[in-house]
C-alpha positions in Angstrom: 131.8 9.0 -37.5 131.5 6.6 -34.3 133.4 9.5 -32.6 131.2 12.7 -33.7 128.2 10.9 -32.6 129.8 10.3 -28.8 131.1 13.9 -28.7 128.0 14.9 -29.1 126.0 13.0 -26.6 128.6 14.2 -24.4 128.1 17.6 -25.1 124.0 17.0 -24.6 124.5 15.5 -20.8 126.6 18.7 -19.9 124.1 20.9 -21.2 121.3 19.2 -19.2 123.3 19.5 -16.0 123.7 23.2 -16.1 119.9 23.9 -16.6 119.3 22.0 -13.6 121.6 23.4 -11.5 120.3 26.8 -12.4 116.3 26.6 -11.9 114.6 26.7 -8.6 111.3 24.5 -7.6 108.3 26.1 -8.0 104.6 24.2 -6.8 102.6 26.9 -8.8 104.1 26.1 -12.5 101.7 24.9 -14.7 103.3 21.4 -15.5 102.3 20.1 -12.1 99.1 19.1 -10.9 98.7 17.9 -7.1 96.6 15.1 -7.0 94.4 14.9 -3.4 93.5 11.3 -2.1 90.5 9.7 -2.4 87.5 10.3 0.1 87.1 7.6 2.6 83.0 8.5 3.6 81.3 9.2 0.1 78.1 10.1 1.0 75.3 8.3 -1.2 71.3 9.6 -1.0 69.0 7.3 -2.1 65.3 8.3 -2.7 63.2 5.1 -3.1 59.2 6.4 -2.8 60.3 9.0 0.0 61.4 6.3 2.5 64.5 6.0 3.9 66.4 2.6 3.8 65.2 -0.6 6.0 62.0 0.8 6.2 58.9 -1.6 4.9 58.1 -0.8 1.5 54.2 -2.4 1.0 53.2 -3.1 -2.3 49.5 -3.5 -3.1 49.2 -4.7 -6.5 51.6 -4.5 -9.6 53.9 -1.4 -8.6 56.6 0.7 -9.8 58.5 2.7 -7.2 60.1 5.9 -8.3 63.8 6.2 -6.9 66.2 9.2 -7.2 70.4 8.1 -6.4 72.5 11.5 -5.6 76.4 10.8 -4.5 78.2 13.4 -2.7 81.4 12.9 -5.1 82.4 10.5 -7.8 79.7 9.0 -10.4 77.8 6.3 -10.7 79.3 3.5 -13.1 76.6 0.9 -12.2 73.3 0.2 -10.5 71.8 -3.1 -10.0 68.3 -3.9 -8.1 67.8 -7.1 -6.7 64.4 -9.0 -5.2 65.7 -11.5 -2.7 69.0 -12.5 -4.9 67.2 -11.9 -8.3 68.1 -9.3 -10.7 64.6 -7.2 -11.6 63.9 -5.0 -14.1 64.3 -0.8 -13.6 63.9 1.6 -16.4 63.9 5.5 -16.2 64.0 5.4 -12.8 61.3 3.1 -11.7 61.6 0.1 -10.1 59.0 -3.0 -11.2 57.9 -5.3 -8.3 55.0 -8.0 -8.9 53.2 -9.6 -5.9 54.0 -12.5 -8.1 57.7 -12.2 -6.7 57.2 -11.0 -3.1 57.0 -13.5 -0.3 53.2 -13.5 0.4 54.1 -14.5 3.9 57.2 -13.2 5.0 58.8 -9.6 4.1 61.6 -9.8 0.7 64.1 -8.2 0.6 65.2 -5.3 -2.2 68.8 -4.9 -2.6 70.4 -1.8 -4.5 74.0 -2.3 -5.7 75.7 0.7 -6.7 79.7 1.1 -8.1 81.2 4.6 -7.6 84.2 6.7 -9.1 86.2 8.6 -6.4 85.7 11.3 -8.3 90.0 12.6 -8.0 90.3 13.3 -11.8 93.4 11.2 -11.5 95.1 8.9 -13.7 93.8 5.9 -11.2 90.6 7.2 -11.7 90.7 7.5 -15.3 92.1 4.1 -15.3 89.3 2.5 -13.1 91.4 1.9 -10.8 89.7 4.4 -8.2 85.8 2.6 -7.1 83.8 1.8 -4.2 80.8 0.0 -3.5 77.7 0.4 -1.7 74.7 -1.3 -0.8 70.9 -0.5 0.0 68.3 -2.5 1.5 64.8 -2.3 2.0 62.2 -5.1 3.4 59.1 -5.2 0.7 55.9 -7.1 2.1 52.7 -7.2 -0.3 49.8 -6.5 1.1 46.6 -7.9 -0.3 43.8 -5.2 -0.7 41.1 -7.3 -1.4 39.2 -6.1 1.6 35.3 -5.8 1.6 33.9 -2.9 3.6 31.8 -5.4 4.9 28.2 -2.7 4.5 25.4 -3.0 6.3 22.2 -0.9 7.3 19.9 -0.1 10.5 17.5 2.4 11.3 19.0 4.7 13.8 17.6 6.4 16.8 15.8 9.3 14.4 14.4 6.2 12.3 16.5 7.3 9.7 17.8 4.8 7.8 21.6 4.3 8.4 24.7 2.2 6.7 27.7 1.1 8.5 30.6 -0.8 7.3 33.9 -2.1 9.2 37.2 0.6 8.6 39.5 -1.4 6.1 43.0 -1.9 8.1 45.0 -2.0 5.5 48.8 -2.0 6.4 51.3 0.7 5.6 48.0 2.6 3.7 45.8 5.5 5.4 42.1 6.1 3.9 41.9 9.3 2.9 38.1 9.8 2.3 35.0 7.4 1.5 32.6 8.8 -1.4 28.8 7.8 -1.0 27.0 7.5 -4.8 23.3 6.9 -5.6 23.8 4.8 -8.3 22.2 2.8 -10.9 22.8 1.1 -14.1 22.2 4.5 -16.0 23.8 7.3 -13.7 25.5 7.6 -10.5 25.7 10.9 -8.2 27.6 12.0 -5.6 25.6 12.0 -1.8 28.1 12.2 0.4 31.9 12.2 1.3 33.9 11.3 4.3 36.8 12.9 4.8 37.8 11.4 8.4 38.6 7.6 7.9 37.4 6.8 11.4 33.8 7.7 10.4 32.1 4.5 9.1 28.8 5.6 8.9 26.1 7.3 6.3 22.8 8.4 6.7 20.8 9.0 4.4 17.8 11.2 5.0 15.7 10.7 1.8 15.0 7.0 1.8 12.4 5.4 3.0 11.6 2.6 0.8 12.3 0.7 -2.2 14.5 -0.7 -4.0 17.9 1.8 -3.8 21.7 1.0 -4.7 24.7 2.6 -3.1 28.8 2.7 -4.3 30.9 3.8 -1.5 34.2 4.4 -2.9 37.5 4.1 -0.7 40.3 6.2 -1.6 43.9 6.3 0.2 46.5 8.8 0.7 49.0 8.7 -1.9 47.0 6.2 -3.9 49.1 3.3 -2.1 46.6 1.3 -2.4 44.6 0.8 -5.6 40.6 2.7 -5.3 38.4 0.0 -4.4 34.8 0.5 -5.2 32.0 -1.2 -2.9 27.9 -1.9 -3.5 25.6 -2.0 -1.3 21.4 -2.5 -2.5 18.8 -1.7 1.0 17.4 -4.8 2.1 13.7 -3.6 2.9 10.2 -5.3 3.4 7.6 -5.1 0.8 4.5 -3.3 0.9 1.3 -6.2 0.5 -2.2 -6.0 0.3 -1.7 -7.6 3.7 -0.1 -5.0 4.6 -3.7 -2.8 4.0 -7.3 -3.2 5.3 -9.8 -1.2 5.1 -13.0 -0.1 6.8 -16.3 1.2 5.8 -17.7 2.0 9.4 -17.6 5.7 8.8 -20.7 7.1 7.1 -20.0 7.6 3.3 -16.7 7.4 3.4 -14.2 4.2 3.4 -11.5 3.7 5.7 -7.4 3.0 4.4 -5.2 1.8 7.1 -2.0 0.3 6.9 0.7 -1.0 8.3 4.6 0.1 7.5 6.3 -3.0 7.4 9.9 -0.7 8.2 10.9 1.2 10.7 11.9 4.0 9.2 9.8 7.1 9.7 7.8 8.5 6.7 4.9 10.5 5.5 2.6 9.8 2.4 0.0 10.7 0.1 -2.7 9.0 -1.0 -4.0 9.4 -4.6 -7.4 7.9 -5.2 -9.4 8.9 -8.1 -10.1 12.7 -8.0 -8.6 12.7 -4.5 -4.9 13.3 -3.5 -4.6 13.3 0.6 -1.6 14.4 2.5 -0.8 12.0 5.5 1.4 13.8 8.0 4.5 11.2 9.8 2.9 9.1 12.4 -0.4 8.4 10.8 -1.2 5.2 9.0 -4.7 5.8 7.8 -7.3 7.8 6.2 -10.1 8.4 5.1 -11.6 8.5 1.2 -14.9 8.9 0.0 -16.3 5.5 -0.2 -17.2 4.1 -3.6 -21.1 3.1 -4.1 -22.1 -0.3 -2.7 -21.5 -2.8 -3.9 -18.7 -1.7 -6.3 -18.7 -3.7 -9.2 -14.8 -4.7 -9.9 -11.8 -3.5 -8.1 -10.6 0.2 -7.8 -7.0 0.9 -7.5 -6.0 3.6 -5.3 -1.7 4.8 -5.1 0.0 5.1 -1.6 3.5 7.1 -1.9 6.1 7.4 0.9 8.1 10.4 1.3 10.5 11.0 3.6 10.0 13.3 6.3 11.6 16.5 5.0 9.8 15.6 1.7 8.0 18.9 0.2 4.4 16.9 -0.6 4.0 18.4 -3.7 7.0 16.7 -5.0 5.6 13.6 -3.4 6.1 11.7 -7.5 9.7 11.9 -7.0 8.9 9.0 -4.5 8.2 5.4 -4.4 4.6 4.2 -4.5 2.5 1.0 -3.7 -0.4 0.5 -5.5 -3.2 -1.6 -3.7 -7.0 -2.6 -4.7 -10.2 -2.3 -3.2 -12.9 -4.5 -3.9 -16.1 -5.4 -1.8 -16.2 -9.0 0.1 -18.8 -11.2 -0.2 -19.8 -14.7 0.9 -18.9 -18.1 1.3 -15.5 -19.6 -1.6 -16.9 -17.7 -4.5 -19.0 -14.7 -5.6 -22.4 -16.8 -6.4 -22.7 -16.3 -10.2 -26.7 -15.9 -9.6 -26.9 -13.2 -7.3 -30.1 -12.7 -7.3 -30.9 -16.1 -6.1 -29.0 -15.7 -2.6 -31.2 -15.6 0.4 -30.0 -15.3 3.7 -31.6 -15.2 7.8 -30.6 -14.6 10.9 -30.5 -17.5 13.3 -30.3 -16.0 16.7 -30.3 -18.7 18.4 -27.3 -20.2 17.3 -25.7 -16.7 16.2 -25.5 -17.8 12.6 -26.2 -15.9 9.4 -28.1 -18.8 7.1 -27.9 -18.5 3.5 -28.8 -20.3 0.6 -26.7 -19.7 -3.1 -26.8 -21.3 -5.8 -23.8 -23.9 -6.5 -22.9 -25.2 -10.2 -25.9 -28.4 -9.7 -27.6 -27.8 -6.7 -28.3 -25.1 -3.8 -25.5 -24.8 -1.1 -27.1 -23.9 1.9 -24.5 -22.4 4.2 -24.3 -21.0 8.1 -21.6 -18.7 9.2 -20.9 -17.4 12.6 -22.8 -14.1 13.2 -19.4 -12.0 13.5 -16.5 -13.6 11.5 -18.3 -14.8 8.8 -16.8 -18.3 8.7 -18.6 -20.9 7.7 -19.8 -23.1 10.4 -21.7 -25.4 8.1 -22.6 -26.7 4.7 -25.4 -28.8 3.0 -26.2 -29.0 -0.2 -30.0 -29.5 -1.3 -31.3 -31.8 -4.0 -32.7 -29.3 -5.8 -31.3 -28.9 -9.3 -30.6 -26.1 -11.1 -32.8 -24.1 -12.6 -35.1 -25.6 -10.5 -34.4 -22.9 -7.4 -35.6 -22.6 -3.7 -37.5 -19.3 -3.4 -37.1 -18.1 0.0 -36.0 -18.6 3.4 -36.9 -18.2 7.0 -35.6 -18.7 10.4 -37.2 -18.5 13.9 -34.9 -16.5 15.3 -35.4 -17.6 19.5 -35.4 -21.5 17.9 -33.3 -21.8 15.4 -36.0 -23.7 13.0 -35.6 -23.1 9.2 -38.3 -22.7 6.4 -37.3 -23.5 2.8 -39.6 -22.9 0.3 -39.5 -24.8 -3.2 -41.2 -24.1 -6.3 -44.1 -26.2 -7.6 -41.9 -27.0 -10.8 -39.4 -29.0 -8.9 -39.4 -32.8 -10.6 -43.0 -32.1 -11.1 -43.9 -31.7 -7.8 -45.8 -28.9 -6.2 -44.9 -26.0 -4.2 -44.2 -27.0 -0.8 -42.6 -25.6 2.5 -39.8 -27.2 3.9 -39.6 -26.7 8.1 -36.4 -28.3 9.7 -35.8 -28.5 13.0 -32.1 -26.2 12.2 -29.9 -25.0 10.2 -28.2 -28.3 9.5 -31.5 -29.6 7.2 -31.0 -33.2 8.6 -34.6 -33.3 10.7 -36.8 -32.5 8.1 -40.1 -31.7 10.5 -42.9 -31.4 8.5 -44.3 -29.9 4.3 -46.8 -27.8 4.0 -48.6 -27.1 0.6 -48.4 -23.9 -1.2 -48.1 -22.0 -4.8 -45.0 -19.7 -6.3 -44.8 -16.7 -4.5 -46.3 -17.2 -1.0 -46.2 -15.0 1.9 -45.3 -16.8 4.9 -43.4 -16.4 8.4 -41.8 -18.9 11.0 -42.4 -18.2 14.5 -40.6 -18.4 17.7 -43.2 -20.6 19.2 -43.8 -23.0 16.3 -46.5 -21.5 14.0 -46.4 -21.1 10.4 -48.5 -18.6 8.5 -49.0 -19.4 5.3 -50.6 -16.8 2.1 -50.7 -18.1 -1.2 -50.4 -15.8 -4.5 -54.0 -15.0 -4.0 -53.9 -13.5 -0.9 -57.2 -13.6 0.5 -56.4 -16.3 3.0 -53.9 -16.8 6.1 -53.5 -20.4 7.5 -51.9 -21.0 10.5 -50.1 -24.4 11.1 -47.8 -26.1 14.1 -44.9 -26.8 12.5 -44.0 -29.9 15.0 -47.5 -31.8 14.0 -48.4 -30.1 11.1 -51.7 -29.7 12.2 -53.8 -26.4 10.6 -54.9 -24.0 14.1 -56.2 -21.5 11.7 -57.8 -20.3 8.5 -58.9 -16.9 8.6 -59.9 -14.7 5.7 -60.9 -11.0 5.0 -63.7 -11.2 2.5 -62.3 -7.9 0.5 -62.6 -9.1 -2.6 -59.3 -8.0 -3.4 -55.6 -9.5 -2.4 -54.4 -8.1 1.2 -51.2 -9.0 2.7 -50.5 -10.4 6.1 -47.3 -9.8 8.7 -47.1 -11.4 11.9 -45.2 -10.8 14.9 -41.9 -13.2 15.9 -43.7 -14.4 19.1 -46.9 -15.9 16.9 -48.9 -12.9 19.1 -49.9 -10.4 16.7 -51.0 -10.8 12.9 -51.5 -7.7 10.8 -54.1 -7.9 7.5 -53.7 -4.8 5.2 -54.6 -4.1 1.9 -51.6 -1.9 0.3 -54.2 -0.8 -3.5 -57.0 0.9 -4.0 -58.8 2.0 -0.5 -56.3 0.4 1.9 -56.8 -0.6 5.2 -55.4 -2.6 7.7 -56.3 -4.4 10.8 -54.6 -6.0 13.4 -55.4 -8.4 15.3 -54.7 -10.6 18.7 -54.1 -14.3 18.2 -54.5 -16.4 21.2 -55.6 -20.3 21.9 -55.6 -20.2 18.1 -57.9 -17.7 17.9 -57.8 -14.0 16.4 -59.1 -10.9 18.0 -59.4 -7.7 16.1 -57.9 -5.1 17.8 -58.0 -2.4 15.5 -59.5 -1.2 11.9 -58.0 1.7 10.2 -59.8 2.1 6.7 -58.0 4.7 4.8 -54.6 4.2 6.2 -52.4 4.8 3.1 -50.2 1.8 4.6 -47.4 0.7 2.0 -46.1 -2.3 3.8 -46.2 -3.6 7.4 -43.6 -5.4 9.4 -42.8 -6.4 12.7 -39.7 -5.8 14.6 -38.3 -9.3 15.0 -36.1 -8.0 18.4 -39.3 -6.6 20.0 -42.3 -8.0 18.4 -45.1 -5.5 19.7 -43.4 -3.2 18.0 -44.4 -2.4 14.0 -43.4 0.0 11.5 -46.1 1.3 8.9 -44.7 2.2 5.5 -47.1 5.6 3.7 -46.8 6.4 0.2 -45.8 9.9 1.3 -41.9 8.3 1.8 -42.1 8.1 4.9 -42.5 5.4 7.6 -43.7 5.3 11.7 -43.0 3.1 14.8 -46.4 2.0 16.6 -46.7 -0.1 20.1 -49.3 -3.0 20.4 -51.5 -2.9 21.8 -52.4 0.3 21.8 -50.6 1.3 18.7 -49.0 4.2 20.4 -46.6 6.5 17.8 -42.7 5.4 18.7 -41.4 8.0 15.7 -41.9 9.0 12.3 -38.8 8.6 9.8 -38.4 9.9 6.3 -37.7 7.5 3.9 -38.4 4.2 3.0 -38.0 1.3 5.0 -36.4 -2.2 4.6 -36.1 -4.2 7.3 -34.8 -5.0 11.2 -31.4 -6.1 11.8 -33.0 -9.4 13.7 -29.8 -9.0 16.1 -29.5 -5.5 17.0 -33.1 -3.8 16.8 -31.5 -1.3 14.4 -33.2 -0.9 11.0 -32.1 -0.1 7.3 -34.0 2.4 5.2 -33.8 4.2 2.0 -33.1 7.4 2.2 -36.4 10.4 1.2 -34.0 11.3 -1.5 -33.0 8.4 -2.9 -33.8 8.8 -6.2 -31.0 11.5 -6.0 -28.2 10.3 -3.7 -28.7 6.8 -4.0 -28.0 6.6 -0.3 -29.3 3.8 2.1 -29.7 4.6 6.1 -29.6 2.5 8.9 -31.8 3.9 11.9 -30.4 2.5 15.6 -32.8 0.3 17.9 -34.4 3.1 19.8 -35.5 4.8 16.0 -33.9 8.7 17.0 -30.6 8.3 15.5 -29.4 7.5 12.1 -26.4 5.5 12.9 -25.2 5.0 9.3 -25.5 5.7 5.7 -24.0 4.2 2.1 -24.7 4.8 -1.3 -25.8 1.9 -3.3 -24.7 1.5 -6.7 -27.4 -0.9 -8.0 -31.2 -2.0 -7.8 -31.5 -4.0 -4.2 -35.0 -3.6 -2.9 -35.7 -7.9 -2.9 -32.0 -8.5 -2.3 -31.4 -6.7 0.6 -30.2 -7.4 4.1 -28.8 -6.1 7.8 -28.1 -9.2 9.8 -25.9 -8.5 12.7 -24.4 -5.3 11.1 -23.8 -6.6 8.3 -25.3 -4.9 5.4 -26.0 -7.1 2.4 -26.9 -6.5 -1.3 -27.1 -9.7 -3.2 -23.5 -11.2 -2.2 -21.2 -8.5 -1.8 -21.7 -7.1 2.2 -20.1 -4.4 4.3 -19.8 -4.5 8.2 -21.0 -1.2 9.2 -19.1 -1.0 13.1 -15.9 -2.6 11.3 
């Protein structure tokens, strides 16, 4: 058996041999696959956020960078990212970097590690035994974006107003627009948009005051850097009622002028009552139709600032600044008994006196003739109710005349002289009733009419001493006027069959000068700034300027007169119609011009005065040149 088996092997060998021997060598048989070598320069693309390797990758807040890895043969067995030495995380193709991680003051580094096949399809290959290596590395630097645009406003050369702000530099980011919103806490919209990220600058053509708040919103190319969003509310000046004044020097009509505490240029409207006015740019005043005097409580009236391209009947779209009116009076407080205020004019110390009633006693006050400040204050020891009646000044002296009441403590009526308007030198009393007539001349008399009137005494208010006591013997009361320099004294009787006379006083004597029975006189008075001068009040509403002595006609008015303005010469009237416009007249010093007029709102005839232009009713007054 051991034999068979080694034949036969034998036989096998042989068999081999001759097969060999027979066949040639062919390189295109299927059995034989040639094998190339491995390449030496694989070439490896590596797409991290469109940069190419060792440039700066900037990272603005938490960021994930899209890469792409393409090899030129082979595959990729392994990829590993590293942050200065330390594995991170990458999923899908993103790469997760934290600021947390980066070197806030130097650049780190990111690392890609990637393994390779050779890509031969041979056994070595299959076996592993076939890799490479290769390594990627970019710098990463984070970037803090926590910029401020830094906005700020001016008013540029057009007075429009303007905002500025510094360009963010933001490293390794370009701006790619700024986007300008109105906005409030209910709604924002778009104004503008800036597309050239050197432009730094918005105007905005449609304010021009108020309260108004702006979101400029940065945006960058590519969205590096995260959208920041920055506020910005206008820092303006406020409208104040110091801000307004106003002026009732124009006839019937009242002055508004203000002042715009911006710069920026602007047109308005003014609504007052019944009246809407359109102020064209560049004016800062106007005129409405004055409210009767003296208006009794505040009125309001609406200013509104429009812009300058501003269609005016639109002009509600726009912000507004409402101010009051109200008339001024005198002294701390409006005197709560009006009717009790008396005032004079005290030339020679160009004072306005007045007396007003205080909570206990009479304040008796003197202001300087144009500002209206008080100069001076005393109080008399007369007790309420217990008032002073009346008041006169010499005006060329300065003495004063206070009259009290005969109720006062018991006492009787009595006229106070002092020797000015500070009450301290009392000069001498003399005796009287209720309602006297009297005057204060410039050189130291005192006529006296009691509520009879049927008898004039004439005193020297220095010695007291009576000069003269001269009656009419009428019958019936008459009423006496006498000039500012003690040289004329008019008698007339005003009822019934009127008359008048006038007369000369000299040495303390009278002269009759003239008797006109039948005159239809009203009232008489004497022009304190030229005292031969006298106006003659008719029934027939209307009044007329004589000359003493000879009583020669100056000019006849229509209306009704007042009184003199003791420092101008001017004069205050009531209008002929009156009783249907209400409206009061002043007449200048030469009686051919009516200078002024106002429509008074209440009764005024005994509580009326024009001191220095100054018109006065009861408290309230009105400068009529201011």
């Amino acid at each position: 058996m051991n034999d068979f088996i080694s034949h036969y092997f034998k036989l096998l060998l042989c068999f081999c041999l001759f097969l060999l021997y027979s066949c040639e060598y062919d390189n295109k048989e299927m059995n034989y696959h040639d094998v190339a070598p491995p390449e030496k320069n694989v070439i490896v693309h590596v797409n991290l956020a469109e940069l190419p390797p060792s440039q700066v990758v900037y990272i603005y807040s938490e960021t994930s960078l899209r890469y792409d890895i393409n090899v030129s043969a082979g595959s990729i067995i392994n990829k590993e990212f590293y942050l200065d030495g330390r594995l991170i995380n990458s999923s899908d193709g993103q790469i997760f970097l934290s600021p947390y991680n980066v070197n806030s003051e130097n650049s780190s580094k990111l690392t890609i590690r990637l393994k390779l096949t050779s890509g031969t399809g041979s056994l070595a290959e299959l076996l592993g035994k076939e890799t490479s290596e290769v390594e990627f590395s970019y710098p990463i630097k984070y970037v803090n974006p926590n910029f401020s645009l830094n906005i700020s406003q001016r008013v540029n050369s057009q007075k429009q107003l303007e905002l500025f702000w510094d360009k963010p530099i933001v490293e390794g980011a370009d701006i790619e627009s700024y986007t300008i919103y109105n906005y409030d806490s209910f709604n924002e919209v778009v104004v503008g948009k800036i597309t050239s990220p050197d432009i730094t600058t918005y105007v905005d053509k449609d304010y021009v005051y108020g309260s108004k708040t702006y979101k400029i919103v940065t945006k960058y190319k590519a969205e590096k850097v995260p959208t920041k969003e920055d506020y910005y509310t206008i820092v303006y000046k406020s409208f104040t009622e110091k801000m307004f004044s106003t002026s009732s020097s124009i006839p019937l009509k009242l002055k508004i002028k203000w002042v715009n505490p911006n710069e920026i240029a602007a047109k308005y409207v003014l609504k007052c009552q019944n009246e809407l006015l359109y102020i064209d740019e560049g004016i800062n005043e106007t005129l409405i139709m004055r409210p009767a005097f003296p208006l009794e409580g505040p009125f309001h009236y609406e200013l509104y600032i429009l812009p300058i391209g501003a269609d005016f009947r639109n002009y509600q779209r726009y912000a507004k600044v409402i101010n009051y009116f109200q008339e001024t009076f005198f002294d701390e407080t409006l005197a709560q008994y009006v009717s009790s205020v008396r005032f004079a004019a005290d030339v020679k110390n160009n004072s306005i006196l007045a007396m007003r009633p205080n909570k206990d006693s009479f304040g008796f006050r003197s202001y300087s003739k144009d500002g209206l400040i008080i100069t001076h204050k005393a109080n008399l020891t007369v007790p309420y109710p217990y008032y002073t009646s009346t008041l006169q000044a010499s005006p060329k002296t300065g003495k004063v005349a206070i009259h009290y009441r005969k109720d006062y403590a018991g006492h009787e009526s009595k006229i106070y002289v002092y020797s000015d308007y500070t009450l301290k030198n009392l000069l001498n009393t003399f005796p009287t009733d209720d309602f006297p007539e009297y005057f204060l001349t410039d050189d130291d008399k005192l006529i006296i009419s009691n509520n009879d009137r049927n008898l004039n005494r004439i005193y020297n208010v220095n010695t007291g001493q009576l000069l003269n006591s001269h009656g009419e013997n009428v019958g019936t009361p008459f009423r006496p006027a006498m000039s500012s320099d003690g040289q004329y004294l008019i008698n007339h009787l005003r009822v019934d069959k009127t008359w008048y006379k006038i007369y000369k006083y000299e040495n303390d004597k009278l002269t009759l000068l003239k008797y006109q029975p039948n005159s239809e006189m009203k009232e008489i008075y004497f022009n304190p700034v030229k005292p031969n001068q006298v106006v003659m009040q008719t029934f027939k509403n209307n009044f007329s300027v004589y000359e003493l002595p000879a009583l020669n006609k100056l000019a006849t008015v229509e209306g009704e007169f007042i009184c003199f303005d003791t420092f101008t010469g001017n004069s205050l009237y009531q209008d002929k119609d009156y009783a249907y416009n209400s409206q009061l007249n002043i007449l200048n010093a030469t009686y051919d011009k009516t200078i002024y007029s106002i429509k008074t709102s209440s009764y005024y005839y005994y509580y009326t005065w024009l001191i220095n232009n100054h018109l006065i009713i009861g408290d309230y007054y009105v400068n009529i040149v201011k």
